[in-house]
Biopython code that builds the backbone (N, CA, C, O; Angstrom):
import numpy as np
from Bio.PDB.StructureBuilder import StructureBuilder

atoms = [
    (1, "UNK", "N", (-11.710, -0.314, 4.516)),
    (1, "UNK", "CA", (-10.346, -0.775, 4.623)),
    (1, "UNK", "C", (-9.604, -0.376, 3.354)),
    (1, "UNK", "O", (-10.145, -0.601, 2.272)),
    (2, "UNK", "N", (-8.127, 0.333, 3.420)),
    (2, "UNK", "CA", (-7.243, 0.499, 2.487)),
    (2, "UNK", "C", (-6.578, -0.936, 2.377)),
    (2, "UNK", "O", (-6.780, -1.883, 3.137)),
    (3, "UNK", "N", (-5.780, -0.901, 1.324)),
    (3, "UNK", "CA", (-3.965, -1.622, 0.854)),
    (3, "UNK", "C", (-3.660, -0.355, 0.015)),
    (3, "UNK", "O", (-4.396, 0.494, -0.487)),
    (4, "UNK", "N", (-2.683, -0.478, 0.033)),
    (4, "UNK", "CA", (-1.369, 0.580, -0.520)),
    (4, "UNK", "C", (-1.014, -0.484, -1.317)),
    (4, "UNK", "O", (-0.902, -1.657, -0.962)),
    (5, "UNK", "N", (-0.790, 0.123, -2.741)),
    (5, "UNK", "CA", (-0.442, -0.494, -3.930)),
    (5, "UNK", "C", (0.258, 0.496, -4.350)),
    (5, "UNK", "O", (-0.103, 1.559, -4.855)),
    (6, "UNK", "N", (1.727, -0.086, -4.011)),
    (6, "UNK", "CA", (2.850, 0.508, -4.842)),
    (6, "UNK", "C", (3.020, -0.171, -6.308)),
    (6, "UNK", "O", (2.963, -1.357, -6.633)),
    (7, "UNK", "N", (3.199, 0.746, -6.910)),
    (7, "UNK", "CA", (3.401, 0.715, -8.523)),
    (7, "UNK", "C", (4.873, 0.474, -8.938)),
    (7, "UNK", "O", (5.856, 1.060, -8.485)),
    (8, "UNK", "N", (4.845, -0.551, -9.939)),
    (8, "UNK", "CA", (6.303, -0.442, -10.583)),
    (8, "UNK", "C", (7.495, 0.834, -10.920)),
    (8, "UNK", "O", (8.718, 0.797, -11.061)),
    (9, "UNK", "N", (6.473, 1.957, -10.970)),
    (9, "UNK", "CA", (7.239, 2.790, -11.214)),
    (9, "UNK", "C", (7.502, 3.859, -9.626)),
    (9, "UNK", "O", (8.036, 4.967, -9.569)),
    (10, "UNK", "N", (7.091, 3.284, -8.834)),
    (10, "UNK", "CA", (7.303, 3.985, -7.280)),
    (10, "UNK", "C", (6.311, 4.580, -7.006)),
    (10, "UNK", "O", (6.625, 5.100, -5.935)),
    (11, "UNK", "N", (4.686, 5.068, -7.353)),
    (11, "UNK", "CA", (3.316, 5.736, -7.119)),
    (11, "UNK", "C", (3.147, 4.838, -6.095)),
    (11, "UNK", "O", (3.500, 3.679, -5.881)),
    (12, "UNK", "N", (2.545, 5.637, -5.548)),
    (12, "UNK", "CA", (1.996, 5.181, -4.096)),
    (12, "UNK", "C", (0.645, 5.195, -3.970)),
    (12, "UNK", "O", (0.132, 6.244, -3.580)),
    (13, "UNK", "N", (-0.342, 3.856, -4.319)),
    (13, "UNK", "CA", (-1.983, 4.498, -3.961)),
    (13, "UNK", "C", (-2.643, 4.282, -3.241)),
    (13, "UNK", "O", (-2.019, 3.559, -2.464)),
    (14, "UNK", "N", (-3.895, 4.446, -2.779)),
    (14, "UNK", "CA", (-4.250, 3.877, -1.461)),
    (14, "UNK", "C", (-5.854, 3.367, -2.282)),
    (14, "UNK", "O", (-6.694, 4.153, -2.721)),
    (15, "UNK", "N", (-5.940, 1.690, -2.314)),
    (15, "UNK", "CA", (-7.189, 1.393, -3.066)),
    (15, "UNK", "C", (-7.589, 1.131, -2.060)),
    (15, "UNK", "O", (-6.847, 0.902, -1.104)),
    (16, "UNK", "N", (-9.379, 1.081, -1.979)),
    (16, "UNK", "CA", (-10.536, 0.486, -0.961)),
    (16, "UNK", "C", (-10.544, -0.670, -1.765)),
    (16, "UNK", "O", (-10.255, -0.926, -2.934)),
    (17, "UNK", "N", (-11.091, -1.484, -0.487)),
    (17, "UNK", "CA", (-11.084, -2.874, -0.822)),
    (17, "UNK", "C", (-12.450, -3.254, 0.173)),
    (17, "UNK", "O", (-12.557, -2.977, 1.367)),
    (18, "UNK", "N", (-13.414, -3.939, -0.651)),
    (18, "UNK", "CA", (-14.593, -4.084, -0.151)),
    (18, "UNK", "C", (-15.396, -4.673, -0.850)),
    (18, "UNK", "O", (-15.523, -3.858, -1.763)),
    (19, "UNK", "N", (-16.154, -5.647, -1.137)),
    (19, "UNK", "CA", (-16.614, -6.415, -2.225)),
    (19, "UNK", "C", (-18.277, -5.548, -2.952)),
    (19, "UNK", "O", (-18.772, -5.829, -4.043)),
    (20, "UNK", "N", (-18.795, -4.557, -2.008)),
    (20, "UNK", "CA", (-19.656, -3.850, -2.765)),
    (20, "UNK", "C", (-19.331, -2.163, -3.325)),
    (20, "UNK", "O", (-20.150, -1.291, -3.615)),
    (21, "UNK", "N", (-17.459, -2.100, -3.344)),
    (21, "UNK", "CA", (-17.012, -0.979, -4.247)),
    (21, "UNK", "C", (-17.266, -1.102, -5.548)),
    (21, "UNK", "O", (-16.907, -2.140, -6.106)),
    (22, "UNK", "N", (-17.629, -0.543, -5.954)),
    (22, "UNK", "CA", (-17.608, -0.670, -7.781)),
    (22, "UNK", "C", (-16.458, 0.565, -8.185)),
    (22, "UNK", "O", (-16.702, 1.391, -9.064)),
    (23, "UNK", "N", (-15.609, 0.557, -7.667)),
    (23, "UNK", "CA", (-14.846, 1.487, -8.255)),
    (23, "UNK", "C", (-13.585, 0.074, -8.957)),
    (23, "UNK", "O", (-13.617, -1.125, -8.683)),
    (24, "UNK", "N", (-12.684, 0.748, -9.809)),
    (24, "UNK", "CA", (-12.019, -0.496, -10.694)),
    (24, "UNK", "C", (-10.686, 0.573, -10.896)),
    (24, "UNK", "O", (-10.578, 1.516, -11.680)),
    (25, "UNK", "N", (-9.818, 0.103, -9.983)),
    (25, "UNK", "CA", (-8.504, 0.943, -10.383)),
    (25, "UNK", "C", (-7.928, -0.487, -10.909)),
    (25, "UNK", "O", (-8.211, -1.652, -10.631)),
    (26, "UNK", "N", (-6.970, 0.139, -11.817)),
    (26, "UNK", "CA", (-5.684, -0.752, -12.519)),
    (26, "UNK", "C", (-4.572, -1.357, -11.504)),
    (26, "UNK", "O", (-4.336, -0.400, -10.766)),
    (27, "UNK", "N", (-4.021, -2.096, -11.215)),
    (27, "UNK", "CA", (-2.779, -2.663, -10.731)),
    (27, "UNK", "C", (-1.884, -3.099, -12.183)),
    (27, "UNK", "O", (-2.209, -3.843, -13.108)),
    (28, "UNK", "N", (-1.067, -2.579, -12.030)),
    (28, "UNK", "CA", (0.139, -3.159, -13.172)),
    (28, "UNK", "C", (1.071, -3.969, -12.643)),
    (28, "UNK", "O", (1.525, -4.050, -11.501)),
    (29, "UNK", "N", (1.368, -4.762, -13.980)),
    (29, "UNK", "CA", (1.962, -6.524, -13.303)),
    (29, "UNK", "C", (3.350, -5.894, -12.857)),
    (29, "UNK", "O", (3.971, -4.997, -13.426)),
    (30, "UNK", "N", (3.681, -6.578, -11.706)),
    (30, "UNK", "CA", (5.136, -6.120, -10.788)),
    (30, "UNK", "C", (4.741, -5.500, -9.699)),
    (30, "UNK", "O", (5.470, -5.680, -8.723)),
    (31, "UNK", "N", (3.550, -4.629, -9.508)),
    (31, "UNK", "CA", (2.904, -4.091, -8.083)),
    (31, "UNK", "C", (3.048, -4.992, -6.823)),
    (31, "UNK", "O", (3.008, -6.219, -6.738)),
    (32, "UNK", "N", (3.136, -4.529, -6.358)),
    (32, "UNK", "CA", (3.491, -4.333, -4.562)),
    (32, "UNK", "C", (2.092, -3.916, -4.029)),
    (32, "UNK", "O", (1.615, -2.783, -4.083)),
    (33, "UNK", "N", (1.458, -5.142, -3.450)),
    (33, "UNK", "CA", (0.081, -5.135, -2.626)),
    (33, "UNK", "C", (0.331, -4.743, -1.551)),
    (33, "UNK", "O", (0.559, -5.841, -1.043)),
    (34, "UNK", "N", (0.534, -3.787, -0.467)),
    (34, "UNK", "CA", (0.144, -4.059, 1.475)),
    (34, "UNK", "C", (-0.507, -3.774, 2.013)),
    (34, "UNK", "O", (-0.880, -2.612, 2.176)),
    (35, "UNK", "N", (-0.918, -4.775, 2.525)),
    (35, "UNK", "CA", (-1.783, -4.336, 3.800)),
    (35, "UNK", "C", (-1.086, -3.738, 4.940)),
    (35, "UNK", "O", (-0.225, -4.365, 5.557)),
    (36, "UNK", "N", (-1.327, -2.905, 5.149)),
    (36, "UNK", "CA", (-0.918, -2.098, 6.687)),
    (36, "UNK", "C", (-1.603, -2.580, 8.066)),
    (36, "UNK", "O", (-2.526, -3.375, 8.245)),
    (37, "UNK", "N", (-0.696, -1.691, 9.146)),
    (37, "UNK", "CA", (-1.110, -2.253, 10.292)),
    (37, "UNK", "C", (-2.362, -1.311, 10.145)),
    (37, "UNK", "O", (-2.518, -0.364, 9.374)),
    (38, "UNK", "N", (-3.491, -2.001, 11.405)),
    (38, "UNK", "CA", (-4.713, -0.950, 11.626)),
    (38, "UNK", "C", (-4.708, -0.200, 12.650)),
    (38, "UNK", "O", (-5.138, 0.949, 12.742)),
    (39, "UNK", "N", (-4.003, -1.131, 13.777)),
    (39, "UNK", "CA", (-4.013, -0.084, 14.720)),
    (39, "UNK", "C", (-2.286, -0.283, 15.440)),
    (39, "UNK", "O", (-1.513, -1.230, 15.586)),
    (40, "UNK", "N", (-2.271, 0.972, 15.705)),
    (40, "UNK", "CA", (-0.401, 1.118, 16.273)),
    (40, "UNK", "C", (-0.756, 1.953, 17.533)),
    (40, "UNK", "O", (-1.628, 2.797, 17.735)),
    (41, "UNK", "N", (0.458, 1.298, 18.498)),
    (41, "UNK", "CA", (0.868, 2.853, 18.898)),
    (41, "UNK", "C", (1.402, 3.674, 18.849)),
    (41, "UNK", "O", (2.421, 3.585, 18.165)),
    (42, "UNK", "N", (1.129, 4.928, 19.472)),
    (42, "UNK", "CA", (1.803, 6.388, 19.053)),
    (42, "UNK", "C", (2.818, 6.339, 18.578)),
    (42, "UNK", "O", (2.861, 6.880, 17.473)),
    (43, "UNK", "N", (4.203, 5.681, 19.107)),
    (43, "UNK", "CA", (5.350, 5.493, 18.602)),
    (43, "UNK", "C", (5.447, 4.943, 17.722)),
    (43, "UNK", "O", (6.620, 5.067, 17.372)),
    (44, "UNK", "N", (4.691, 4.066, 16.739)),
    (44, "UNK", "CA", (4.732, 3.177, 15.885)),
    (44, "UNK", "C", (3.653, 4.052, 14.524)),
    (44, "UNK", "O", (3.707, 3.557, 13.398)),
    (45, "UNK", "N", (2.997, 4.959, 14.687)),
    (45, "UNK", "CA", (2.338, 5.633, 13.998)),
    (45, "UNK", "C", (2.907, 5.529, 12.817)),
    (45, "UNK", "O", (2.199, 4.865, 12.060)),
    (46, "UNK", "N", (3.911, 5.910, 12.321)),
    (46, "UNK", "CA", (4.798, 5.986, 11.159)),
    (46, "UNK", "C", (5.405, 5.154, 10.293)),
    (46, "UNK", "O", (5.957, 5.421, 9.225)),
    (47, "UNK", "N", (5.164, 3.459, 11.193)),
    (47, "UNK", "CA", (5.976, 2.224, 10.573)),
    (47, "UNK", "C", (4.982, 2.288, 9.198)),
    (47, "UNK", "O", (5.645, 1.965, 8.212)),
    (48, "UNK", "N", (3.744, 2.575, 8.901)),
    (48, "UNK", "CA", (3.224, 2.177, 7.564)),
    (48, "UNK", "C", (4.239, 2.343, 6.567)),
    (48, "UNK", "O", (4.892, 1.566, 5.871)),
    (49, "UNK", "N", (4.161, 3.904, 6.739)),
    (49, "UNK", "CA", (4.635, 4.880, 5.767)),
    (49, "UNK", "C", (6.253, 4.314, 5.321)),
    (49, "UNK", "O", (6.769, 4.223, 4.208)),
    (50, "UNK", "N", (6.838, 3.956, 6.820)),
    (50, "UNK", "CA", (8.486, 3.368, 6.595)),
    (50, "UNK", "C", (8.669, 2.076, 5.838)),
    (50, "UNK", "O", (9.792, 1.834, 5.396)),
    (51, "UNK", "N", (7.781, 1.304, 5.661)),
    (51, "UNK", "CA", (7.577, 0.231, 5.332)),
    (51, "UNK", "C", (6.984, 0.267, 3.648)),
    (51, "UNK", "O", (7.356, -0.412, 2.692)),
    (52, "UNK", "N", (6.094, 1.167, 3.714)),
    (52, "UNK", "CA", (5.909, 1.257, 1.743)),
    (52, "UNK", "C", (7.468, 2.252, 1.149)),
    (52, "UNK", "O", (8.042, 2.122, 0.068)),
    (53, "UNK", "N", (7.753, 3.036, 2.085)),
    (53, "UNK", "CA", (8.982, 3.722, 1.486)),
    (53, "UNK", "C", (10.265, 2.212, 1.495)),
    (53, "UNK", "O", (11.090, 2.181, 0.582)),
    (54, "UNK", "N", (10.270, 1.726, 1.964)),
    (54, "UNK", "CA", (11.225, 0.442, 1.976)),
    (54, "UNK", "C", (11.119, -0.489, 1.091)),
    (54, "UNK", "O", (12.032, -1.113, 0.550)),
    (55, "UNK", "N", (9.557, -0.622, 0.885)),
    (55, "UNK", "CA", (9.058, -1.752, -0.686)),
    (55, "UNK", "C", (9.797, -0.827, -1.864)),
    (55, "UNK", "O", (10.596, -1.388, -2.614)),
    (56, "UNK", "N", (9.508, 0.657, -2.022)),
    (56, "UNK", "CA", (9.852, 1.131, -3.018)),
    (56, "UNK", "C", (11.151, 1.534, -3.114)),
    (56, "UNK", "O", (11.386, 2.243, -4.093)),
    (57, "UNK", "N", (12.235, 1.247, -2.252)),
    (57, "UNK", "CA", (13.285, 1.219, -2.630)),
    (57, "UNK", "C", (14.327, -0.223, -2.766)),
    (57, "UNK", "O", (15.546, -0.378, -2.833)),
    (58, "UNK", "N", (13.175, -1.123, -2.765)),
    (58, "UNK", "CA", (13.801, -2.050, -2.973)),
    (58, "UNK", "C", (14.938, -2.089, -3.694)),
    (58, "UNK", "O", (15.274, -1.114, -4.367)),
    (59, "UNK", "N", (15.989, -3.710, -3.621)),
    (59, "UNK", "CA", (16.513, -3.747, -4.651)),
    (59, "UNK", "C", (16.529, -5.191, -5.297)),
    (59, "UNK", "O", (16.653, -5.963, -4.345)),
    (60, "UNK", "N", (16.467, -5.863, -6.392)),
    (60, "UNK", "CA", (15.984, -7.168, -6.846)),
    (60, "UNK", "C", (17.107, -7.933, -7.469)),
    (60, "UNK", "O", (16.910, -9.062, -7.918)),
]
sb = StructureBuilder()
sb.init_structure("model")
sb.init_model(0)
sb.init_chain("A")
sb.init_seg("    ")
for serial, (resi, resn, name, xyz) in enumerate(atoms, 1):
    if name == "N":
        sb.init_residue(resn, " ", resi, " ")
    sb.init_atom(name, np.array(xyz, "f"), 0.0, 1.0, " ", f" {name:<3s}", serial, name[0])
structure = sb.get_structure()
């Protein structure tokens, strides 16, 4: 399983999340955690992507 961790500065990453990863990426304070959908349909294929592009243009 991914989350997409958008970064304060607009990076877009895609961390695994799994309790026997030993991998250790950074999150910096102000990040944007999501979980995405897992499964869509065809027409809906694209809402992930519309939806982290929408976190990162937020406005506060």
């Amino acid at each position: 399983m991914l989350v997409t961790v958008i970064q304060p500065d607009g990076v877009i990453q895609q961390h695994p999340i799994a309790y026997w990863n030993n991998n250790h990426n950074d999150i910096a304070p102000g990040a944007i955690i999501f979980i995405g959908y897992q499964s869509l349909f065809h027409n809906y294929s694209e809402l992930n992507h519309a939806i982290s592009l929408m976190l990162i243009n937020r406005t506060l």
